[in-house]
C-alpha positions in Angstrom: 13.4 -48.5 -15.6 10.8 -45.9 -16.8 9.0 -44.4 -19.7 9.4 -41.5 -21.1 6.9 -39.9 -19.3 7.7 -41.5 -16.2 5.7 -44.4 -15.3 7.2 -47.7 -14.5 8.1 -50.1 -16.9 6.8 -53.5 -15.4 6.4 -56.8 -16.7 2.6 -56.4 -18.2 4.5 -54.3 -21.1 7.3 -56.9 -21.8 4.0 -59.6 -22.0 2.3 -57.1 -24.8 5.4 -56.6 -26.5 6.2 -60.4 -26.7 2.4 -61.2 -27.2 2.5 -58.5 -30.2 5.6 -60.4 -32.1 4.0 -63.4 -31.8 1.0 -62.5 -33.4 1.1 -63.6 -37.1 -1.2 -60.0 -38.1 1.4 -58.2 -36.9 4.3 -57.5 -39.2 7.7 -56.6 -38.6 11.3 -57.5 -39.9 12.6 -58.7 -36.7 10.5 -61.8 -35.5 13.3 -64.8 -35.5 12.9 -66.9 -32.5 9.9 -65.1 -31.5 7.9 -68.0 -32.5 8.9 -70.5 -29.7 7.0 -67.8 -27.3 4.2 -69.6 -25.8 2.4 -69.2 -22.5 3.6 -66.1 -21.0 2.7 -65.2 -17.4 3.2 -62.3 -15.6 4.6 -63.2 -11.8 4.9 -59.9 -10.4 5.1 -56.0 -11.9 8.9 -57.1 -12.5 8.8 -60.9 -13.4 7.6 -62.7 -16.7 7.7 -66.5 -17.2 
């Protein structure tokens, strides 16, 4: 999968993405079930735990 300007879309972005719902500064409509997100780890550029 890729951007739209064509870079890779790796792990490291789903982590920010996640890490962003999960912060309680950042509001947005569509947070249920973010909240049990704790300790994410990127494993490789394609794998998140």
């Amino acid at each position: 999968m890729k951007w739209h300007d064509g870079k890779p879309f790796t792990a490291e972005d789903v982590k920010f993405t996640l890490e962003l719902l999960v912060d309680p500064n950042f509001r947005s409509w569509r947070k249920t079930g973010h909240e049990f997100v704790r300790d994410l780890t990127v494993v490789s550029p394609t794998e998140i735990t």
